[in-house]
TIZAFI-891249 format. One line per 8 residues: number of its first residue (from 1); for each residue x, z, y of N, C-alpha, C, O. Coordinates in Angstrom, 1 decimal, padded with zeros to 4 digits. Atoms other than C-alpha are relative to their C-alpha. Example, Ala and Ser with C-alpha at 12.3 -4.5 7.8 and 13.67 -1.06 7.14 Angstrom:
2
1 = 000.9:000.0:-001.2:012.3:007.8:-004.5:000.9:000.0:001.2:001.9:000.7:001.2 | -000.9:000.0:-001.1:013.7:007.1:-001.1:-000.8:000.8:001.1:-000.3:000.9:002.2
This chain:
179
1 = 001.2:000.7:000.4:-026.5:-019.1:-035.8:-000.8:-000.3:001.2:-001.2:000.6:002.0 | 000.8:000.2:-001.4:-028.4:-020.8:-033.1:-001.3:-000.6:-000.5:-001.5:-001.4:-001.3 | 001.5:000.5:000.3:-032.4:-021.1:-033.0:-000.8:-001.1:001.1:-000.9:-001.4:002.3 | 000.4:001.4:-001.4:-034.1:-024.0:-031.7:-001.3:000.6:000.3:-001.8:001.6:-000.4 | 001.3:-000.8:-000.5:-037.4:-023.4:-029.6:-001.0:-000.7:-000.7:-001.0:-001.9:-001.1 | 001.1:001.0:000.9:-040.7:-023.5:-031.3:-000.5:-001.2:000.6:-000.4:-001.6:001.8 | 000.7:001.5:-000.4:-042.3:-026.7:-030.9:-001.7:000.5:000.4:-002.6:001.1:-000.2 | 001.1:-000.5:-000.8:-045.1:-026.5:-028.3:-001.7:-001.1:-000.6:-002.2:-002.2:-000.3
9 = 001.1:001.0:000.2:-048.4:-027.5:-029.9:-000.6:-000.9:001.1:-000.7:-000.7:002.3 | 000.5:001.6:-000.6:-049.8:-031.0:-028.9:-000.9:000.8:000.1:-000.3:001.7:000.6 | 001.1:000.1:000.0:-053.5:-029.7:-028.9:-000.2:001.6:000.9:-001.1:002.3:000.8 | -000.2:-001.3:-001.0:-052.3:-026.7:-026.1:000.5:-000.7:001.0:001.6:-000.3:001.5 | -000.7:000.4:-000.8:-051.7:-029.2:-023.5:000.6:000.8:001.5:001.5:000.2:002.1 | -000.1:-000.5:-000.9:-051.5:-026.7:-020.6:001.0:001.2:-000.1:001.5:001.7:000.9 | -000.8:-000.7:000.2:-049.2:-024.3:-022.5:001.6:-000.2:000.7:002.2:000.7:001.4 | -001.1:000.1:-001.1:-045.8:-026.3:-021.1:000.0:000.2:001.1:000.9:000.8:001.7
17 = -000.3:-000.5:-001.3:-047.0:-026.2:-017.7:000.1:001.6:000.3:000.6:002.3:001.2 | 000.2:-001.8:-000.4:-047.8:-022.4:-018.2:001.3:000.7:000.0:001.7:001.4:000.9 | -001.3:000.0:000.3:-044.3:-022.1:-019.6:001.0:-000.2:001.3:001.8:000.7:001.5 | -000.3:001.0:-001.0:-043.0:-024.1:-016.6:-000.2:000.9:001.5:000.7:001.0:002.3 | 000.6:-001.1:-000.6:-044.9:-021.6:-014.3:000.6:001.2:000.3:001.1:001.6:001.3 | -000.8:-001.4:000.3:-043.6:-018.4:-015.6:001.6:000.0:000.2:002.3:000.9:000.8 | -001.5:-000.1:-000.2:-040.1:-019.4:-015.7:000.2:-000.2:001.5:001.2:000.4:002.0 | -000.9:000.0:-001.0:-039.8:-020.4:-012.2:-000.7:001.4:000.9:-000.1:001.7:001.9
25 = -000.1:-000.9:-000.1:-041.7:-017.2:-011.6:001.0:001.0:-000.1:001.5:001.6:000.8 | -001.4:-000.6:000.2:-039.2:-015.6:-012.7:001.0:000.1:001.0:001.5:000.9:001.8 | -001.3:000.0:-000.9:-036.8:-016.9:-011.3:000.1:000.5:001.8:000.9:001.2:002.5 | 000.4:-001.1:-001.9:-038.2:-016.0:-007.3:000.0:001.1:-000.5:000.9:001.6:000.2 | 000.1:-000.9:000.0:-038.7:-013.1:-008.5:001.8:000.8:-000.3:002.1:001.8:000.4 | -001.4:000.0:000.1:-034.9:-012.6:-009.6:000.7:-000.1:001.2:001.6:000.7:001.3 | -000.5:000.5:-000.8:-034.1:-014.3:-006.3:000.1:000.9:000.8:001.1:001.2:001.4 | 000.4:-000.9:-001.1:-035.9:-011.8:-004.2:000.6:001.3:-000.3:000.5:002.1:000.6
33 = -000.3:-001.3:000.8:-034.3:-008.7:-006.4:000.6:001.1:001.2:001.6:000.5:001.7 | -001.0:-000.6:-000.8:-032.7:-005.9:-003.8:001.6:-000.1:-000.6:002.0:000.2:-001.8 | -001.3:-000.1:000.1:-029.2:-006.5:-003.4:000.8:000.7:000.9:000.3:000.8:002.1 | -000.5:-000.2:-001.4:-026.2:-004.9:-001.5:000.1:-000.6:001.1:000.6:-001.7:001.0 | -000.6:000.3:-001.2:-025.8:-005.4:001.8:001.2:-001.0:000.5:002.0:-000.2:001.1 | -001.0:001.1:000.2:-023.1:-008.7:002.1:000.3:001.0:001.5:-000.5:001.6:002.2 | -000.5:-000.5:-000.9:-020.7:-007.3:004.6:-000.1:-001.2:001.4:-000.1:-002.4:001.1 | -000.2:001.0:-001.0:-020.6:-009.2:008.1:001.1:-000.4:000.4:002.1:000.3:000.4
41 = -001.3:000.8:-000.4:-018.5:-011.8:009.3:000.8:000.9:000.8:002.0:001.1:000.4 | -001.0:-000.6:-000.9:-017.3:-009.8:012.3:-000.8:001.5:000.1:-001.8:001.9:-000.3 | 000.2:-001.3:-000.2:-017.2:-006.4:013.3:000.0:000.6:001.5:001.1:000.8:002.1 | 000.4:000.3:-001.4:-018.9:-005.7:016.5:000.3:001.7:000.6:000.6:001.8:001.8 | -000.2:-001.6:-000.3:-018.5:-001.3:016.4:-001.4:000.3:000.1:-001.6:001.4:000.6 | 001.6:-000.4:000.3:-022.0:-001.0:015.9:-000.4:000.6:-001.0:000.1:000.1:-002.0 | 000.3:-001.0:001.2:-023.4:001.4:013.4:-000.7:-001.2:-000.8:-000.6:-000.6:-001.9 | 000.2:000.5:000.6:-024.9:-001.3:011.7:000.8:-001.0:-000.6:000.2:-002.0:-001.0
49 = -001.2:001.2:-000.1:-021.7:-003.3:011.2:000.5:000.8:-001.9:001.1:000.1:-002.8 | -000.1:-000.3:001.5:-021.5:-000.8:007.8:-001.3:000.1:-000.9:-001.3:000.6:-002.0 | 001.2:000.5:001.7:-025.1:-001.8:005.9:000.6:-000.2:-000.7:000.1:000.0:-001.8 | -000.4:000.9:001.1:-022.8:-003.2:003.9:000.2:001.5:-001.7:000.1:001.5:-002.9 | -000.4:-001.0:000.7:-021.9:000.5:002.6:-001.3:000.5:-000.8:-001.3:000.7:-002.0 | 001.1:-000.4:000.3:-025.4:001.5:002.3:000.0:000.0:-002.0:000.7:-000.8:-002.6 | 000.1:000.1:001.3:-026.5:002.5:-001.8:000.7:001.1:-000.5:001.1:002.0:000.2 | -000.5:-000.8:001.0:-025.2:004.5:-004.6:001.1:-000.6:-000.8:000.8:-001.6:-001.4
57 = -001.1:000.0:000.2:-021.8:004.2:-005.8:000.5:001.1:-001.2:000.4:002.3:-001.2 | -000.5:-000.9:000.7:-020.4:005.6:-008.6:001.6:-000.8:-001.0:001.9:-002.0:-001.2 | -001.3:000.0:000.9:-016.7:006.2:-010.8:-000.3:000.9:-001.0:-000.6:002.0:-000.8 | 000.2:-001.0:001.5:-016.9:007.5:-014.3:001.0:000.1:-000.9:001.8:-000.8:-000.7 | -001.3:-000.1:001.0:-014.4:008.2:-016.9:-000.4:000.7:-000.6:-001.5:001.0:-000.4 | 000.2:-000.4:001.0:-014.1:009.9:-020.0:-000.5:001.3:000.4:-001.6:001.7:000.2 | -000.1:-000.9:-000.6:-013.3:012.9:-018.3:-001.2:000.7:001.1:-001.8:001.8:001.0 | 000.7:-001.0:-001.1:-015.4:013.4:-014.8:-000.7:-001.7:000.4:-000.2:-002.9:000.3
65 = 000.6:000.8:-000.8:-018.1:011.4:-012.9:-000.2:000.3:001.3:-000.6:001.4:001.6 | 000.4:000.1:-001.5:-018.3:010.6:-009.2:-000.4:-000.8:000.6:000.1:-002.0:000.5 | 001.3:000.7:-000.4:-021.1:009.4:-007.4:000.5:000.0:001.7:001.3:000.9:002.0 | 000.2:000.1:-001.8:-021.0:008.9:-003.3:-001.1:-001.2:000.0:-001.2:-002.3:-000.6 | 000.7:000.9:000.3:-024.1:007.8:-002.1:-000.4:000.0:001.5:-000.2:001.1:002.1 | 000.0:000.2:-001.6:-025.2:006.4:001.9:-001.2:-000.9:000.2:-001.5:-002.1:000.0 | 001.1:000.6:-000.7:-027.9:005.7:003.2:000.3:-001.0:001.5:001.2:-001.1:002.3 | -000.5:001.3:-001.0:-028.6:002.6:005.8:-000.1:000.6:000.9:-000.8:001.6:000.9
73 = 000.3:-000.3:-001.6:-028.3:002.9:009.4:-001.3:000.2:000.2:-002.2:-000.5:000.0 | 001.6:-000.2:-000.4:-031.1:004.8:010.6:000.6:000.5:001.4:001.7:001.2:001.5 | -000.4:-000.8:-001.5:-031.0:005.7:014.6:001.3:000.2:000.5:001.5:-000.9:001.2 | -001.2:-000.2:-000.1:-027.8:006.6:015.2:001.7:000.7:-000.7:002.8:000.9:-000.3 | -000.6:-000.1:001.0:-026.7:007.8:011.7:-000.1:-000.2:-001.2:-001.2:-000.2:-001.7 | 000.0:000.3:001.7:-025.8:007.0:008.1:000.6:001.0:-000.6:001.7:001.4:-000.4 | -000.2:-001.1:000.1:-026.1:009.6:006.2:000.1:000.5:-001.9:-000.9:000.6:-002.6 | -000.5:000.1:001.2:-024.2:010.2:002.9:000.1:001.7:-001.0:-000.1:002.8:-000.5
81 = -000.5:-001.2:000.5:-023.3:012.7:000.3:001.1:-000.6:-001.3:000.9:-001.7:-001.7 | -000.7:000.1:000.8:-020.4:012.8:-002.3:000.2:001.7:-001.3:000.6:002.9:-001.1 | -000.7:-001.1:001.1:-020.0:014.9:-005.9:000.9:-000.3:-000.7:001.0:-001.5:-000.9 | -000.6:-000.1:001.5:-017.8:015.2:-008.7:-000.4:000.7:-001.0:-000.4:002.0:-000.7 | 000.6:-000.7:001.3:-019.0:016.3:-012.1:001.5:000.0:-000.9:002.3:-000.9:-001.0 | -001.4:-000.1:001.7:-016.2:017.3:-015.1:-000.6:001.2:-000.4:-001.0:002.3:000.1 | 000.5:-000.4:001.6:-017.1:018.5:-018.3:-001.7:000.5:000.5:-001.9:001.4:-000.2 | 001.1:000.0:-000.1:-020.8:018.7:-016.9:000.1:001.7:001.0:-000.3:002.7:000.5
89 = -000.1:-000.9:-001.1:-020.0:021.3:-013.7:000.1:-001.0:001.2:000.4:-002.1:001.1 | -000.2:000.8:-001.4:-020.1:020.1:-010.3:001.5:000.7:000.6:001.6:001.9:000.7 | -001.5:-000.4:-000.3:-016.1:020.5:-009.0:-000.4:000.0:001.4:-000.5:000.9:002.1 | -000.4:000.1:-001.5:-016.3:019.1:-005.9:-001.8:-000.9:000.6:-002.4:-001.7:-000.1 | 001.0:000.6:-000.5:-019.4:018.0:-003.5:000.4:-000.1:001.6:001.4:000.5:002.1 | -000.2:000.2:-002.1:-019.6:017.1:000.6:-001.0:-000.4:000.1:-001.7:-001.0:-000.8 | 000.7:001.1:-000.5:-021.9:015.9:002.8:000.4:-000.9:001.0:001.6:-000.7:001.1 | -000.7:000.8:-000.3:-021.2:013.3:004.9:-000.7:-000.8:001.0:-001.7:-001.1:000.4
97 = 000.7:001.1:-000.7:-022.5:010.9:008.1:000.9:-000.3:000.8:001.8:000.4:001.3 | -000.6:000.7:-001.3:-021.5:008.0:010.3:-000.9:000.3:001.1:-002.1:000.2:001.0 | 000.6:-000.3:-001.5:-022.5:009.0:014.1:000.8:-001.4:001.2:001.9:-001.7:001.4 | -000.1:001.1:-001.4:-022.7:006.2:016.9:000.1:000.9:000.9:-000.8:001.7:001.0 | -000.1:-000.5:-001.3:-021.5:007.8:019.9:000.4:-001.0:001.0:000.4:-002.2:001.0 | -000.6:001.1:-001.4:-020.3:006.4:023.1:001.1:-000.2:-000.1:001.5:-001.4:000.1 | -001.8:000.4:000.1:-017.0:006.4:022.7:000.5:-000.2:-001.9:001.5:000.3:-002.4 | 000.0:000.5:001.3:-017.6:004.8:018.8:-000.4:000.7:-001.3:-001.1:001.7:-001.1
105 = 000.6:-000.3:000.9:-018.4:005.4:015.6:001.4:001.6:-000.6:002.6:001.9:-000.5 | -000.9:-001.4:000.4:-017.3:008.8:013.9:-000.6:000.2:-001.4:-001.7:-000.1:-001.8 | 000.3:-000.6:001.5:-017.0:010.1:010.1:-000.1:001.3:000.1:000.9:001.8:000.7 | -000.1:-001.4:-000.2:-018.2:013.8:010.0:-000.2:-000.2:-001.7:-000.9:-000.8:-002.5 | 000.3:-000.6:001.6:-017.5:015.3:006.6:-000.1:001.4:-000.1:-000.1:002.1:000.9 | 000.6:-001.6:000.2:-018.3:018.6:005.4:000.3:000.1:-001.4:-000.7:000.2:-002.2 | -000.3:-000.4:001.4:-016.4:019.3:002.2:-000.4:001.4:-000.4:-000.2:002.4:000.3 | 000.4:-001.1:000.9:-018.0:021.8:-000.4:-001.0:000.8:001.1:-001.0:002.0:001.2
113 = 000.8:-000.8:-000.9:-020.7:022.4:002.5:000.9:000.8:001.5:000.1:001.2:002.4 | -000.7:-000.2:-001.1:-018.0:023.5:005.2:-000.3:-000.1:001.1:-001.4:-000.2:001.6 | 000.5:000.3:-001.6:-017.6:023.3:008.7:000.2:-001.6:-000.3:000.4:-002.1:-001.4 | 000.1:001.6:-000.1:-017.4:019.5:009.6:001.6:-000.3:000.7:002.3:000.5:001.3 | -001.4:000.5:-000.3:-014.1:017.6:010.3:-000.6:-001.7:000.4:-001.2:-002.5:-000.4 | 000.0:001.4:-000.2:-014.3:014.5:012.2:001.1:-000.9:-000.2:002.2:-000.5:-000.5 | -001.1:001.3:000.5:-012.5:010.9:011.6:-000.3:-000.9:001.0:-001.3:-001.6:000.8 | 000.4:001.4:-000.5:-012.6:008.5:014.1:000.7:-001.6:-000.6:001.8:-001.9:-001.0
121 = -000.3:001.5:000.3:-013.0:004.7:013.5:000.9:-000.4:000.6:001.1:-000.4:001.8 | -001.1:000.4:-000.9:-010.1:003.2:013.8:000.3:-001.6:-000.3:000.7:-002.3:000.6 | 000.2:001.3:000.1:-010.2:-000.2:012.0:-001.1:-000.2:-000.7:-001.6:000.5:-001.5 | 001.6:000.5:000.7:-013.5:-002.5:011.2:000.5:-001.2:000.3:000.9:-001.5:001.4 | 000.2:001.3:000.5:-013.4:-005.8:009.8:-001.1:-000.3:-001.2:-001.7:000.6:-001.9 | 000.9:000.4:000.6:-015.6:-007.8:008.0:000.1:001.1:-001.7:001.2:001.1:-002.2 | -000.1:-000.6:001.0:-016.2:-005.6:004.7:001.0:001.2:-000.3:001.3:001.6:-001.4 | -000.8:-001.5:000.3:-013.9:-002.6:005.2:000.0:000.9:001.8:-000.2:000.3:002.9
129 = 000.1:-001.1:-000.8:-013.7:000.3:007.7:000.5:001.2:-000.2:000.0:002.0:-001.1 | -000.8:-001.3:-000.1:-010.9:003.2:008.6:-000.4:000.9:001.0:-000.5:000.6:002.2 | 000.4:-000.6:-000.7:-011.9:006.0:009.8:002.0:001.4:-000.1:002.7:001.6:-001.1 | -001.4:-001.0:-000.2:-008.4:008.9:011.3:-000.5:001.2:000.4:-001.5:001.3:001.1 | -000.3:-001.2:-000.7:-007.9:012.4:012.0:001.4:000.4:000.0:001.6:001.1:-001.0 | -000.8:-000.1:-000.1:-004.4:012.7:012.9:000.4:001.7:000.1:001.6:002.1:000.0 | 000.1:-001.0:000.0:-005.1:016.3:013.3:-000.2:001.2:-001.2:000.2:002.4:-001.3 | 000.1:-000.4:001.4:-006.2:017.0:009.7:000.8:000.1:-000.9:001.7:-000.7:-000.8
137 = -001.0:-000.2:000.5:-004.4:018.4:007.2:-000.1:-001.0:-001.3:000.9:-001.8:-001.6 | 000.3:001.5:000.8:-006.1:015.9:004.2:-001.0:000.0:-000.7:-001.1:000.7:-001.7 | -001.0:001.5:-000.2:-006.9:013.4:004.2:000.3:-000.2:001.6:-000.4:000.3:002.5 | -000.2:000.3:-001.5:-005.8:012.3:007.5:-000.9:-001.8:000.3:-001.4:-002.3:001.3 | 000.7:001.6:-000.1:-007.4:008.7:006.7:-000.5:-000.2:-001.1:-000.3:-000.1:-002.2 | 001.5:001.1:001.6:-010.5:006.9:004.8:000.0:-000.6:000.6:000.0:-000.8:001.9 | 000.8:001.4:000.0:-011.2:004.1:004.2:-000.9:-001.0:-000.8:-000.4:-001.1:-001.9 | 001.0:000.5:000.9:-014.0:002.0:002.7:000.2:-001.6:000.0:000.2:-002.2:001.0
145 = -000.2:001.4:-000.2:-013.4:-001.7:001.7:-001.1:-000.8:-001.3:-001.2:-000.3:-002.4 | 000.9:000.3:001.1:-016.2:-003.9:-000.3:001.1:-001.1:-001.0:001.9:-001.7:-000.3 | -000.7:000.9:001.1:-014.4:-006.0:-003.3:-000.6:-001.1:-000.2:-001.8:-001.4:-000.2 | 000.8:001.9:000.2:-014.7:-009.6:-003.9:-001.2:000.3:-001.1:-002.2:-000.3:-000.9 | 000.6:000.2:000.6:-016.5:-008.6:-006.8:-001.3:001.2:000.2:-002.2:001.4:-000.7 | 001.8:-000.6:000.0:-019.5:-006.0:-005.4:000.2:001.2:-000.4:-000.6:001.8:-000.9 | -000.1:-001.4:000.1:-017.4:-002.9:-005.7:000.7:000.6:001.4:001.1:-000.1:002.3 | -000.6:-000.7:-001.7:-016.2:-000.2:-002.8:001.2:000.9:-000.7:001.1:001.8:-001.6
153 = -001.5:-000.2:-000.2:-012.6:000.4:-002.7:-000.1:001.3:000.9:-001.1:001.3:001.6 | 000.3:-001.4:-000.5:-012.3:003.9:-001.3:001.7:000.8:000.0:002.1:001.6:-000.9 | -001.8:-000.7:-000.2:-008.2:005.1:-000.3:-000.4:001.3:001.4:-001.0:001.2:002.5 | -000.2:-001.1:-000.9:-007.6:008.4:001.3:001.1:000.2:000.2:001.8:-000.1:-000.8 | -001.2:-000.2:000.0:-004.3:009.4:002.8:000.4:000.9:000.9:-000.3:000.8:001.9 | -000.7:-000.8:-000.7:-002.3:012.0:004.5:001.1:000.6:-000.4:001.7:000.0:-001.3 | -001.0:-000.1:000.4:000.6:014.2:004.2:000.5:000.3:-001.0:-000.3:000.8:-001.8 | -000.3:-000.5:001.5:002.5:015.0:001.2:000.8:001.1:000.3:001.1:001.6:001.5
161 = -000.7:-001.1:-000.2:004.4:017.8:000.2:001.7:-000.2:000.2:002.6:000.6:000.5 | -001.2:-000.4:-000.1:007.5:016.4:000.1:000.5:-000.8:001.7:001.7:-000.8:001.7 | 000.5:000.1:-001.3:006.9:015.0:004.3:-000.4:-001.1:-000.2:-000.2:-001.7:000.9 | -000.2:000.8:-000.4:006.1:011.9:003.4:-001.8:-000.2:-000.3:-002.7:000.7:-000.2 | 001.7:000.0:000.1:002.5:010.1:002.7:-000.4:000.2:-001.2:000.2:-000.1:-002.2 | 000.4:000.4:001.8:000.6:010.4:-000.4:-001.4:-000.6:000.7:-001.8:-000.6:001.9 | 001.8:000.2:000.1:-003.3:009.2:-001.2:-000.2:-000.3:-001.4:000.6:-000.3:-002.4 | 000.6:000.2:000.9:-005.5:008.3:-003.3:-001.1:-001.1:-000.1:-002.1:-001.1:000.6
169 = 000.8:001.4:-000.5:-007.3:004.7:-003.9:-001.0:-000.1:-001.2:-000.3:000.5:-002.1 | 001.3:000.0:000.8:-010.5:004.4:-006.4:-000.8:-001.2:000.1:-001.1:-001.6:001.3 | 001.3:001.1:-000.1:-013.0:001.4:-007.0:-001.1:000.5:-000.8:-001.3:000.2:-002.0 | 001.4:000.2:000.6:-016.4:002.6:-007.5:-001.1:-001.1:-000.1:-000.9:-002.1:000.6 | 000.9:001.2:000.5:-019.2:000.3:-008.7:-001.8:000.2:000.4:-002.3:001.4:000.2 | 001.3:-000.1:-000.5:-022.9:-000.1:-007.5:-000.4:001.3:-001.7:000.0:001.2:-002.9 | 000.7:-000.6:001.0:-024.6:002.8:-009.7:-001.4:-000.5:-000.4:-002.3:-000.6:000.3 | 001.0:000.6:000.4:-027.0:001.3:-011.8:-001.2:001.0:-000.7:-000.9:001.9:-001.5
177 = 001.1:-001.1:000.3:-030.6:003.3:-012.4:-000.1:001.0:000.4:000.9:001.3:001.1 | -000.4:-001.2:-001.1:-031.4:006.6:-010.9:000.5:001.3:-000.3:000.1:002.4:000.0 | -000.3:-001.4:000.2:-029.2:009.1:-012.2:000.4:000.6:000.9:000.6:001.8:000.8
């Protein structure tokens, strides 16, 4: 069933412009809205070459939700945290930052509050970024990649049990509102 619009009294002649007004208010205002960070063309090794990661991130299922959330480059770190929730417990948490050093950018994680395990950067292109520890037992490799469609692709990988590789690849989605 489709409704047509009221008919704008004749004897309110400033009503369409007001109309006229409002909507394209709107619309700048829509225009201007915070959005993510569009990844850059090239990838220079600069701690700000991942803005693009910046935000809240989340994967949900029936089962368990997981949130990873990163703040923008500030100074010379971005500085994140990751949980998991199932059946309404917290399983798993980390905290997490990128560090600009001299000799490049570094992933420090800190699962379930731990000591820290570094990753160095190993590939950066426009909208994704591998971070290695060839030393670790797993994951040995992350990686963060943005999706044509405004989600972050997130594969981990290292050894398996039977010698070969396994991982694990996920697309979380901008988290919408502040839970």
């Amino acid at each position: 069933m489709s409704r047509s619009a009221a008919p704008v009294p004749r004897d309110r002649p400033g009503v369409r412009g007001g109309a006229a007004l409002l909507a394209a208010a709107l619309g700048v205002l829509l225009a201007c809205r915070p959005r993510a960070s569009a990844p850059p063309d090239a990838c220079t090794g600069a701690l700000t070459d991942l803005a693009w990661l910046a935000g809240a991130w989340e994967r949900a299922t029936a089962q368990a939700r997981q949130v990873e959330r990163w703040g923008p480059p500030e100074g010379t770190t971005m500085l994140g945290t990751g949980q998991l929730v199932r059946a309404g417990r917290t399983e798993f948490f980390e905290f997490l930052r990128v560090e600009a050093r001299a000799d490049g950018l570094v992933l420090v994680a800190q699962p379930a509050g731990g000591a820290p395990v570094e990753f160095r950067r190993t590939r950066c292109a426009a909208g994704e970024v591998r971070f290695e520890n060839p030393t670790h037992d797993f994951p040995r490799s992350i990686a963060y990649r943005r999706t044509d469609d405004g989600g972050l692709e997130v594969r981990v990988e290292g050894p398996g049990r039977d010698g070969g590789t396994t991982g694990e690849e996920y697309v979380m989605r901008p988290l919408r509102g502040p839970r």
